[in-house]
N, C-alpha and C positions, 0 to 999 in steps of 0.2 A: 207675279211681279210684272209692271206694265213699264214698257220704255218707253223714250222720250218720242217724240213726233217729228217726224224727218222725212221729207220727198216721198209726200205721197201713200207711205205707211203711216197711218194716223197712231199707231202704239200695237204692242203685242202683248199678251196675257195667257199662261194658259190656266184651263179648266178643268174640272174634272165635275162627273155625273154617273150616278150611280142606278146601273141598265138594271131589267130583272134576270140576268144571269154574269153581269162583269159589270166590274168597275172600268170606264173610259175615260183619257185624260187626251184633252186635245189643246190642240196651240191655234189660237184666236187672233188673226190678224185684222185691224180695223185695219180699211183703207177705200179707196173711192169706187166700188163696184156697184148694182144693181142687182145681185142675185146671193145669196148665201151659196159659197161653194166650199165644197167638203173634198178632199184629196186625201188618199191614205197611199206614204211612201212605201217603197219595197225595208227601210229599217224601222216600219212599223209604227211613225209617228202618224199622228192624225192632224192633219192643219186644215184649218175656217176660215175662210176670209170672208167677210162681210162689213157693211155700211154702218157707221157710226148712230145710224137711228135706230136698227135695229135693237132692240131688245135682248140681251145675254139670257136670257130666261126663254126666248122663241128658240134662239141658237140652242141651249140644251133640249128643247124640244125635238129640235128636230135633227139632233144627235140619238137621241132614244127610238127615234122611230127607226132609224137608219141602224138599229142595234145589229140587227140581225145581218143585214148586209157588211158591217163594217169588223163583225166578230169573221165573216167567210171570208173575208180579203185578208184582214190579219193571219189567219188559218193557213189560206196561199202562199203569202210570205213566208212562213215557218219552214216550206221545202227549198227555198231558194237557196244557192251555196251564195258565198260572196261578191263572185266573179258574177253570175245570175246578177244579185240587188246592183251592183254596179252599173249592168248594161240597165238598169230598168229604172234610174233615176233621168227625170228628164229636165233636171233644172229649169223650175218654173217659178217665177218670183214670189216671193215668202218663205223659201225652202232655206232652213236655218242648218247653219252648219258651225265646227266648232274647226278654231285656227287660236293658235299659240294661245287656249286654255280659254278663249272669249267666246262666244255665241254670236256670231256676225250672219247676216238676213240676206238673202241676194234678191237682184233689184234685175230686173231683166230689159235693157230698152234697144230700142232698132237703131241705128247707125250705118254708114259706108264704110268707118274702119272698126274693123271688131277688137276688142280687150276684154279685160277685166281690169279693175280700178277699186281698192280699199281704199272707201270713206268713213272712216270713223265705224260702226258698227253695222256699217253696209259691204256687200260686194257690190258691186256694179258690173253688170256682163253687158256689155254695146255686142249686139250680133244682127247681120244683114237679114234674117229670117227669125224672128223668134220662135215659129215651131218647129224648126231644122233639130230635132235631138242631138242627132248626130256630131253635127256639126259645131251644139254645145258641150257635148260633150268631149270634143274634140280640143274644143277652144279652153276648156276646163284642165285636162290632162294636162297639156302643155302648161298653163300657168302654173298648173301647182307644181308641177316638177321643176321650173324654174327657180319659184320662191322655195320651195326644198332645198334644193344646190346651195340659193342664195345665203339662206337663213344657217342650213349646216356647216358652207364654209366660215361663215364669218366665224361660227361658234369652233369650232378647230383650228380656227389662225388665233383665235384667243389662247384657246387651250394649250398649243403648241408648246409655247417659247417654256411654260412647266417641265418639257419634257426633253429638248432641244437638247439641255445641259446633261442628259442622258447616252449623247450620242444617237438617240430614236432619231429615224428621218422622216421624214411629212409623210403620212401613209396615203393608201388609195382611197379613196371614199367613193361606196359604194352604197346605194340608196333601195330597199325592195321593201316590199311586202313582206309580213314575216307573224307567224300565228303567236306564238311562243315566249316570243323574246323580243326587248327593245333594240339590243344590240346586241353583238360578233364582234371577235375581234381576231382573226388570224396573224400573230407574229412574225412566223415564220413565214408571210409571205407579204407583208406591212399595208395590211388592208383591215379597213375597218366596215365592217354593212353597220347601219341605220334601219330602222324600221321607219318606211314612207308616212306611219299613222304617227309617229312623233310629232309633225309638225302641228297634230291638234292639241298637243300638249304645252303648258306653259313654257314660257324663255329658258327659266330657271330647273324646270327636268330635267331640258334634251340637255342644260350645261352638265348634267349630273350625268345621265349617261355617256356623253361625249368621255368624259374624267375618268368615269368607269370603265372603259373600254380602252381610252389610251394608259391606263394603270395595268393593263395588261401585258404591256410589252415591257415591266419589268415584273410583276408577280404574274404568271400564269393563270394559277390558282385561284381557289376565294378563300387563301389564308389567312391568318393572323396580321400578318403582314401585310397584306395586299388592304385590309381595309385600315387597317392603322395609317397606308402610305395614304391613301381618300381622304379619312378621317382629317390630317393634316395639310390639307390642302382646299377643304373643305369639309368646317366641321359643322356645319348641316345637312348633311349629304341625307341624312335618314330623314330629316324632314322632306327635303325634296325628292327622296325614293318616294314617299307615302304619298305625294301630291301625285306621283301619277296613276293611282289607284284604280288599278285597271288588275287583271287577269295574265298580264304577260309579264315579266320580269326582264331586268337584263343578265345579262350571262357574261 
């Protein structure tokens, strides 16, 4: 699927080509360079950036050739723990990532004041050095924990006034990392955790967990009850469970 043409990224595409021992799928970004360059991230994507003259058909060539090199760096990655792929992402423009369930592209430019900036299905990173990793990833951290707070309060000042009539008082919210589960919900101590990777998930999940997690401090359990009380309050909830179709559940 190719997108539309925007500041410099002329479209993205991806590909696939078939090596003589693996099938390779990589992600093709036209845009204004002079060399075909190949980058393979530590979560094992493969991305191309190259010049709209170029030939799609050179490009899998010299993905094939590159077979063997690019099956040993995939291999590498295999031993990384997550905290590892973390540090070893160096945000570099074209590096695609996913936010509230979209595929948005970041865009890397030099600047005096540093941000990040969402433009329609761009990131935008302004930073004083572009090859400072560090310092991008620094400047990364920071944004996304902000737009996290932002994004999860609003969605539990929504939720609330549901639960108000309850006598429940506004819980703590608390945001981590979390293997297992989308979310926690401790009663007895009126906090709620979040799982940080929510925010790649669409509007309409984290409301689904959010729901799921303050139904907690009236059914404990995952009674009868407890989803009858969801169910009524939202009776799609199973569709929006299934949208987040992932490996972790909420609890």
């Amino acid at each position: 699927m190719k997108s539309k043409e925007k500041e410099g990224i002329l479209y993205t595409e991806t590909r696939v080509v078939q090596g003589k021992t693996t099938t390779l799928e990589y992600l093709l970004t036209r845009k204004a360079v002079k060399n075909i360059n190949i980058r393979i991230k530590s979560d094992k994507r493969i991305l191309v950036s190259a010049s709209k003259t170029v030939p799609a058909s050179v490009i899998d060539g010299l993905i094939l050739e590159k077979e063997r090199m690019i099956i040993n760096v995939l291999k590498k990655y295999e031993g990384l723990s997550n905290e590892q792929r973390k540090e070893s992402n160096s945000y570099e423009e074209g590096d695609v990532y996913k936010l509230l369930g979209e595929s948005v592209t970041l865009k890397v430019v030099t600047g005096n004041s540093e941000s990040i900036v969402k433009d329609g299905n761009l990131l935008v990173m302004t930073v004083k050095d572009t090859g400072d990793v560090k310092r991008k990833q620094k400047l990364w951290n920071l944004w996304m924990k902000s737009l996290q707070e932002q994004i999860f309060m609003d969605i539990f000042k929504k939720t609330y006034p549901l639960f108000e009539t309850f006598g429940i008082p506004f819980p703590t919210i608390k945001i981590r990392g979390m293997k297992t589960m989308w979310g926690s919900c401790r009663p007895s101590r009126c906090i709620i955790t979040l799982n940080s990777k929510l925010i790649e998930k669409p509007m309409e999940c984290i409301d689904y967990v959010v729901l799921h997690e303050f139904t907690h401090f009236i059914h404990p359990n995952h009674s009868k009850e407890f989803y009858q009380f969801v169910e009524e309050r939202m009776p799609d909830w199973k569709e929006r469970r299934d949208r987040l179709n992932g490996r972790v559940t909420s609890c």
